[in-house]
Structure formats: structure tokens, C-alpha cells
C-alpha positions in Angstrom: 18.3 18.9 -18.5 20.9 20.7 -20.6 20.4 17.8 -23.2 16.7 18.1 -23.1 16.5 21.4 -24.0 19.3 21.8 -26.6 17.3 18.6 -28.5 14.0 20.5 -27.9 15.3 23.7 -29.6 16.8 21.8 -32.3 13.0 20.2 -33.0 11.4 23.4 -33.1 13.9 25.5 -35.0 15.9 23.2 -37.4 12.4 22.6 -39.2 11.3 25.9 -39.3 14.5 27.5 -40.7 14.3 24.4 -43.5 11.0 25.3 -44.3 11.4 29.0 -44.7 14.7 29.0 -46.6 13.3 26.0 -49.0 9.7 27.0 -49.2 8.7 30.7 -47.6 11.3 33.0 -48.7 8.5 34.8 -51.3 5.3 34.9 -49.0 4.5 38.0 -47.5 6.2 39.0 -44.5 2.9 38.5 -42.5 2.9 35.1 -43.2 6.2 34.4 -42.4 5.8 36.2 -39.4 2.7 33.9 -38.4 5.1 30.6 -39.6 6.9 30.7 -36.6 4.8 32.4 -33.6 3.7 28.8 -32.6 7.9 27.6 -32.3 8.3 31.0 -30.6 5.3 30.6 -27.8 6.2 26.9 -27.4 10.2 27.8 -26.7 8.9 30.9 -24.5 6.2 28.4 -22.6 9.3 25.8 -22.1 11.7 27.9 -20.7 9.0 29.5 -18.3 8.1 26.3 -17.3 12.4 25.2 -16.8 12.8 28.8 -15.0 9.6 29.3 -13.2 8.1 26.1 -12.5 5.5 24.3 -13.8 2.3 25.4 -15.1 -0.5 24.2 -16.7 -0.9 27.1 -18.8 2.9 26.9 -19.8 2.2 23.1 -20.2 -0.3 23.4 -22.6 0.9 26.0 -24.8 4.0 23.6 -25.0 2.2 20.7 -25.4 0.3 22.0 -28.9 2.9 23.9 -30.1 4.9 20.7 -30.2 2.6 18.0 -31.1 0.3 20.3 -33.2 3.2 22.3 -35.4 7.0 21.1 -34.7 6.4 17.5 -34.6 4.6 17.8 -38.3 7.1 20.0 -39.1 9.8 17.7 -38.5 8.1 14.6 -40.1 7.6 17.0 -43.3 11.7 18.0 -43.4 12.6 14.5 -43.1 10.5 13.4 -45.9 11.5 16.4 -48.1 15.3 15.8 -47.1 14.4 12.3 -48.8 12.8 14.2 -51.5 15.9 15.9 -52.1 17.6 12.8 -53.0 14.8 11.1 -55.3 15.1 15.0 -56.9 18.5 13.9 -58.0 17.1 11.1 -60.1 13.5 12.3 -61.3 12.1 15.8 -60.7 8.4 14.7 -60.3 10.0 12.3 -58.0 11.2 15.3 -56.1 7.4 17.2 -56.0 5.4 13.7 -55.2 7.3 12.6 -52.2 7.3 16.4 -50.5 3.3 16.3 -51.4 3.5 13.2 -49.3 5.5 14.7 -46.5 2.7 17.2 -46.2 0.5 14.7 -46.2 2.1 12.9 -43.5 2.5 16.3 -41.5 -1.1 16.8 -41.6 -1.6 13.5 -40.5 0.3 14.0 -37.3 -1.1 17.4 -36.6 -4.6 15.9 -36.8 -3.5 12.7 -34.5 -2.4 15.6 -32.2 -5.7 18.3 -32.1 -7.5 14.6 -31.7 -5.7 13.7 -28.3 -6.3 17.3 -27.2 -9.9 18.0 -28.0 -11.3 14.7 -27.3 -8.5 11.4 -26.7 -8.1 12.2 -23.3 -12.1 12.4 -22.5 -12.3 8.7 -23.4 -12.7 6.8 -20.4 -12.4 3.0 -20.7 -13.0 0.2 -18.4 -10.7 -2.5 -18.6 -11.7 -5.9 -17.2 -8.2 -8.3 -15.9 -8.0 -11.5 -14.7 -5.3 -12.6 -12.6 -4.9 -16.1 -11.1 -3.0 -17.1 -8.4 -2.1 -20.7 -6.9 -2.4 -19.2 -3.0 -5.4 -16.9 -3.0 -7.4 -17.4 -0.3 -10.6 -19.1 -1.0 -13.1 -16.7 0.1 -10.7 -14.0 -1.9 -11.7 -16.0 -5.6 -13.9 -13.5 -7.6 -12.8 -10.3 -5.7 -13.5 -7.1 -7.5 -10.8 -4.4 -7.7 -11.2 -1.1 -9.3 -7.2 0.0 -9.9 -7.6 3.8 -10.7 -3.8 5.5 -10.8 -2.8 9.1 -12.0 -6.1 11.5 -12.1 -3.8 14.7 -11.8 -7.1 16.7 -10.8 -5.2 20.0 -11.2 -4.9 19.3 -15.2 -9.3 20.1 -15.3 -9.1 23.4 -13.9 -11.6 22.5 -11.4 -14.1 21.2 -14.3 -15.8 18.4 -12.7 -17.5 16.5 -15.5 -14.8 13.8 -16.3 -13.8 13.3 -13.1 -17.7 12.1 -12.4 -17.5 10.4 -14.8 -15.0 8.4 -13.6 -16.7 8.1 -10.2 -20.1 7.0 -11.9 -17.9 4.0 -13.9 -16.2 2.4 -10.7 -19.5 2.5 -9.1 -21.3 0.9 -11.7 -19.4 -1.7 -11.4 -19.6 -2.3 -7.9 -16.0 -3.6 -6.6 -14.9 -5.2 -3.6 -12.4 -2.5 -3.1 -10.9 0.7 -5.0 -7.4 1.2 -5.1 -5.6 4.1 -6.5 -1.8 4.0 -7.2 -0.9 7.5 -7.1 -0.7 10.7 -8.2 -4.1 12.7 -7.6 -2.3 15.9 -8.1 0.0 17.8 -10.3 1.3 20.7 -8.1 -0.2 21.7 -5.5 -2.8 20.0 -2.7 -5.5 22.6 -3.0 -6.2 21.0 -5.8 -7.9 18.3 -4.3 -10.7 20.5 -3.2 -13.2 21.0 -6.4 -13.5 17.2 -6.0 -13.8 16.4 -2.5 -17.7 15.5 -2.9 -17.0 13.5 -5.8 -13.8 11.7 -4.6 -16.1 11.2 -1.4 -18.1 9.3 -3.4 -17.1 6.1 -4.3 -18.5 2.7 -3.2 -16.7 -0.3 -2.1 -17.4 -2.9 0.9 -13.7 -2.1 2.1 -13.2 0.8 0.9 -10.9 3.3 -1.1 -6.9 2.7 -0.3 -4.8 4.9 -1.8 -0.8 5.5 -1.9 1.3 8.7 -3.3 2.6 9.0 -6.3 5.7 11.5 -6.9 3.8 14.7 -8.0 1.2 14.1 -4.8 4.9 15.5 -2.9 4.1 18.6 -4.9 8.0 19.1 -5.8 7.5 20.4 -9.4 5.8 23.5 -9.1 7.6 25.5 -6.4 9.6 23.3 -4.3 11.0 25.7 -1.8 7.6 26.6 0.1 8.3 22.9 1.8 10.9 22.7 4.4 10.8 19.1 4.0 10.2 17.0 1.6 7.5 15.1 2.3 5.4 18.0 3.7 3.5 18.4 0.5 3.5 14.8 0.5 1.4 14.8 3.8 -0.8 17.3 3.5 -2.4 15.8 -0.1 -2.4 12.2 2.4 -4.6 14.0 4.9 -6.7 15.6 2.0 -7.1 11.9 0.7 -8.1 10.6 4.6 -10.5 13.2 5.0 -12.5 11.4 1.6 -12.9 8.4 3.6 -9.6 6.7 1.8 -7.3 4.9 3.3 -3.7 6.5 2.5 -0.6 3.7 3.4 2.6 4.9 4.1 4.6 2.4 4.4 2.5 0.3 5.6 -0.3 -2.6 5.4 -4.2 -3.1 5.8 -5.8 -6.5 6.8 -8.7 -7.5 4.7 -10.8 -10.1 6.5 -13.5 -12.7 5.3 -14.4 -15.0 7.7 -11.5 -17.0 8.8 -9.5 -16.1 5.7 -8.0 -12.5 5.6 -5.1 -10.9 2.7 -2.9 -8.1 3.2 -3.0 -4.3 1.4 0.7 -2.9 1.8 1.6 0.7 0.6 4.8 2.1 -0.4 5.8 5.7 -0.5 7.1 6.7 -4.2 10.3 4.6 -5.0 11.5 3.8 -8.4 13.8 5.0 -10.8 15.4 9.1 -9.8 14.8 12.0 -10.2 11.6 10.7 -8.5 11.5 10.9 -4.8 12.8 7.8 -3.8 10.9 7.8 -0.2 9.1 4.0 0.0 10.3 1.7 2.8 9.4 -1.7 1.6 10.6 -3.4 4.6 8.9 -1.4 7.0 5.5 -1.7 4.7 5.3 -6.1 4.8 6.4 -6.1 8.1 4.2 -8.5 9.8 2.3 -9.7 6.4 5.1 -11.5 4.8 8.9 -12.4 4.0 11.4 -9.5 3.0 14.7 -10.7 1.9 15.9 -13.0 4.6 13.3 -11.7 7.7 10.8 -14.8 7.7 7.1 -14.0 8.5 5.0 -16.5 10.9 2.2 -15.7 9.6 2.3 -14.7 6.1 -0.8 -14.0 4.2 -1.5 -13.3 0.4 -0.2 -9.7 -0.6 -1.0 -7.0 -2.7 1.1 -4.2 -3.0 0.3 -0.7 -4.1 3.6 1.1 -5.6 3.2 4.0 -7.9 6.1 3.9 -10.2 6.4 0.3 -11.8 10.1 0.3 -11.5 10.2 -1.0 -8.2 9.2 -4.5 -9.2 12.7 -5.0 -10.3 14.7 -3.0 -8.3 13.2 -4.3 -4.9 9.9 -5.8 -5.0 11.4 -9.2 -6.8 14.3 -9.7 -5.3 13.6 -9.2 -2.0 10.0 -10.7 -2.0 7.8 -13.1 -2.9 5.0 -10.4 -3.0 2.4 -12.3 -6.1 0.7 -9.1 -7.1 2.0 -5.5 -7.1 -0.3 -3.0 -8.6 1.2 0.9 -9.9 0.7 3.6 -12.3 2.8 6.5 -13.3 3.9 5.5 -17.3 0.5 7.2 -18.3 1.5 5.0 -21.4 3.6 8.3 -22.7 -0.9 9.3 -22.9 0.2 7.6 -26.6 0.2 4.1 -28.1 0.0 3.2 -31.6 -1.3 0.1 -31.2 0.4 -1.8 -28.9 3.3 0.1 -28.9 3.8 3.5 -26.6 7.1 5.8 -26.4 7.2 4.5 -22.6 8.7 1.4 -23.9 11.9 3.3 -24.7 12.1 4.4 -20.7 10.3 1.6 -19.1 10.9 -2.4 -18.9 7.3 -2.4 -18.0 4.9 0.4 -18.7 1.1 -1.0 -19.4 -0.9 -3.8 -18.6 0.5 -7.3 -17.1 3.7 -8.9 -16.8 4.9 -11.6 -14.8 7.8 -13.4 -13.4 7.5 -16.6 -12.1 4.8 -16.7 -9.0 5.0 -12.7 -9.0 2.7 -10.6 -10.9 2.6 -6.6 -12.0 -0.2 -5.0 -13.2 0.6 -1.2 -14.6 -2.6 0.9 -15.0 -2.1 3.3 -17.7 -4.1 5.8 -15.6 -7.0 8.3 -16.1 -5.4 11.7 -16.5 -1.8 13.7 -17.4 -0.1 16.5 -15.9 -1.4 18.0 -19.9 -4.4 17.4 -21.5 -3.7 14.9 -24.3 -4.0 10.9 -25.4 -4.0 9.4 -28.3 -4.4 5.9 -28.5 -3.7 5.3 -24.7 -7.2 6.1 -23.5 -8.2 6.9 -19.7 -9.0 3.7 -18.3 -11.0 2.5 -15.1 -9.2 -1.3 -14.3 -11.6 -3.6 -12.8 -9.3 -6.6 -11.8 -10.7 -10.3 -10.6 -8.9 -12.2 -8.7 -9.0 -16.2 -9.4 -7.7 -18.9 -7.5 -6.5 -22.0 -9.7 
């Protein structure tokens, strides 16, 4: 943490004292003044949000002071510092590569009022198609809308993307929604602006949710919870009273005719701080094989994990679970192209990857605990299953 901040005050100051002693020492005062109110609000808003716990308001301040001001102004230094060196050889050099560095900063900073005004309103549908050698017959063709990270407590109780969403997955009519985790940033009240809507979806089995790590509702004051998990529970019981189906460790059965698959549900595991809370072994108990503990009658699995870590750390080498579904990357809520920042933190981090019989799909989810996406757009995954 001490790391993290040290780099963050380096990125908003280093740029700004470069820029005033190279550019600004002659402006007025007033406009030197103004140069760096957005570097001090967004060192003010981090260290409020380090000492006091989260808040949106903090978040957001943060958010476009960073991607709106420091991150230009960092993209310009480097380009002048190359400027600098090009001024050694030719002096027009010197002026034509620090126009382009503006250029360049601009650029960013309009990427970055983009993702805030409008990126993250973009909803998406996504259609998948995953095939599997033992899917049940009756199972080929099944319809399921993967929804993953909402973080209702980012729209302020606003309701119009979050119908939105609602109005998409029930358009499409699916078999069954899922939603990977994380419906909240801070707090369970959040939940209750949207309890109509969220009551509203429509799927022949259902809505089957699991938590994600901010649905323990850890980050904004942690010490109200004598345990753990209390906040944990009491956004589960919100999500039962929708009509959802919250699995804590454990499975659903899913029957057509003769032929039935199994729904299992971990509490958040993956890579720390998270909470690391999931019990694998308890959740496929009775559906199919963990590690050495055969299963008599194993069926066809789907498992619901938030963080997409677990695939590797458990989930591979201690099942033969085909399709594990989670959320939680967000994509970094940016991509240029097909590459996102999460790459740097996460083997896996969007879409589908597989490894031998086993298969992960990582939504890139609907919302952010901040109100920004560029390039990684709020998607609704409607996944059909095929048997070869």
C-alpha cells in the first residue's frame, strides 16, 4: 500500500512540477494556481479514501483527476523529455515533438471524459458458444444470461441503466440467469433502489447468484461487522428475497426429464487480499469428483466463482469441473483493442480460455466500483451450450 501511494504521488506531482518549471513560470499566478487544483483534489480524494474508507464521491474525484489531468500530464512530460533530446540536434525538432506530446495528452484526456460521460452507459450483449463432449442431451441449446459485477451503489440509486440491463436479459429469454458476483460496492442497503427491478428478470429456472468480494462489504467501514461474513450474509438474504438463488458453497440440480446438470457456488476465493472464504469441496459434494473423493453419480457441472483465479489455483487441479463461469477483472473497465491492463494482474481476465476438457468463461461485467469504461463496454453474456 505504501508502494501504491508513493507511485501515485509521484504521477500526479512529478508532471506537474515539470510542467510549471519548463512551461508556467510567466503565467499569472491565477493560472498557476488553477494548474494544479485538479493534482491537489485527486491526492486529497486518495488519501480520504486510504484513511477514511471508500467513497464514491472520493472515488470519482480520484478517478478524473487521474485519468482526465495526471495521466495526460504524464504522457505530455515523457514526450517533451524526448523532445529534449531531439532539441539537442534540431530546435524545430525540439517545438514539433512537444506539439505532439500535447496532442497526445489531449488525446488521452478525451479517451478519459469519453469512458466517464458515456463508455460505461454502453451495454452490450455478447453471444458464446461453448461445446462440450458430456452435455447432457436435453442440456444442447441451453440459454444462459452470465451477468457479473453491477456494483449498484456506483448509480446513486439512478435506475435507468440498471433497467436497461434487465430489459436486455429478458429480451433474450434464457434458460437461466447467472450472476457471478459482486452487486454491491459497500454497503447492502444498496440493494434497495433496485429490488423491483432485480425482481424482475425472467428465466424458466431462475436467477442463481454467488458473492463476489465487495458483496462482504469490507472496503468501506470494516469494523461495524463482528465477522466477516456478516456483510456477506445480509447482501445473500437481500439477493433471496429477489427470488435468486444465492449458493454458498453449494449446488442446485437442474432437471429435464431424465437428464439433470449441476449449478455449484463458491464463496469468493482467489488471489488475497480478497476474502478467501469458498469451500470448493464442500460446494461439488455429491455432483462430482474433488481431488481423490470419487462421485457415484456425477453429473455435468457448472461452477459460479467470482474471481477467475480460482481456476488455477483449485478448480483445475482438483477437478474435472468443464465449465466455470466468474467475473471480477471488469477488464481494468479499459481495453484497447484486445488488450486491457488486467493482463498485467491476471492469467485470465476476459472472455474464454481453456484447458484440456475444462473451460472458463470471465464476463467483463456491467458496472465498476467508479463510473468509467473505455473500450471494455458493459456487457450482458448470453452463453449456449452445445453438445458435439
Amino acid at each position: 500500500m505504501i508502494i501504491a501511494l508513493l507511485i501515485t504521488l509521484i504521477l500526479f506531482l512529478a508532471p506537474d512540477f515539470y510542467i510549471f518549471g519548463a512551461f508556467l513560470r510567466n503565467v499569472p499566478l491565477v493560472w498557476r494556481i488553477l494548474f494544479f487544483v485538479p493534482s491537489v483534489l485527486g491526492l486529497v480524494s486518495l488519501f480520504g479514501m486510504r484513511y477514511c474508507g471508500f467513497s464514491s464521491v472520493f472515488g470519482t474525484i480520484f478517478l478524473v483527476a487521474l485519468l482526465c489531468f495526471a495521466l495526460p500530464k504524464f504522457f505530455f512530460v515523457v514526450i517533451s523529455l524526448v523532445a529534449k533530446l531531439f532539441g539537442l540536434w534540431n530546435a524545430t525538432a525540439y517545438t514539433v515533438v512537444n506539439i505532439l506530446g500535447m496532442v497526445v495528452a489531449a488525446a488521452v484526456s478525451m479517451m478519459a471524459v469519453y469512458g466517464l460521460a458515456f463508455g460505461w452507459k454502453q451495454l452490450e450483449t455478447k453471444y458464446v458458444d461453448l461445446y462440450f463432449d458430456d452435455l447432457p442431451k436435453a442440456y444442447d441449446g441451453y440459454r444462459i444470461a452470465h451477468l457479473s459485477d453491477l456494483h449498484v451503489g456506483t448509480y446513486k440509486g439512478k435506475t435507468a441503466f440498471v433497467e436497461k440491463v434487465v430489459r436486455r436479459v429478458n429480451e433474450e429469454k434464457p434458460d437461466l440467469v447467472v450472476f457471478s458476483g459482486d452487486l454491491v460496492n459497500t454497503d447492502p442497503e444498496e440493494i434497495q433502489p433496485y429490488v423491483p427491478l432485480l425482481s424482475s428478470f425472467t428465466a424458466y429456472d431462475g436467477v442463481i447468484s454467488v458473492l463476489g468480494n465487495h458483496d462482504y462489504c469490507l472496503y468501506g467501514h470494516p469494523e461495524r461487522w463482528s465477522d466477516p461474513r456478516e456483510g456477506g450474509l445480509q447482501v445473500a438474504e437481500t439477493e433471496r428475497s429477489l427470488g435468486w438463488e444465492v449458493l454458498m458453497n453449494e449446488s442446485r440440480i437442474l432437471q429435464k426429464g431424465p437428464e439433470r446438470i449441476a449449478i455449484v457456488g463458491v464463496e469468493n476465493t482467489g488471489k488475497p487480499p480478497f476474502p478467501q472464504i469458498g469451500d470448493l469441496k464442500s460446494a461439488v459434494k455429491d455432483v462430482t469428483d474433488y481431488d481423490t473423493v470419487k462421485c457415484d453419480d456425477k453429473l455435468f457441472t457448472i461452477l459460479l466463482s467470482h474471481d477467475p483465479s480460482h481456476w488455477r489455483m483449485e478448480v483445475l487441479p482438483k477437478t474435472d469441473v468443464p465449465l466455470t463461469l466468474s467475473g471480477h477483472t471488469h477488464a481494468a473497465q479499459l481495453k484497447l483493442g484486445k488488450w486491457s491492463p488486467s493482463s498485467w494482474m491476471y492469467k485470465e481476465w476476459g472472455g474464454a480460455y481453456q484447458s484440456g476438457n475444462q473451460q472458463l468463461f470471465i464476463s467483463e461485467g456491467l458496472g465498476g466500483t467508479l463510473p468509467f469504461r473505455f473500450g471494455a463496454r458493459p456487457q450482458v453474456v448470453m452463453i449456449t451450450l452445445h453438445r458435439r
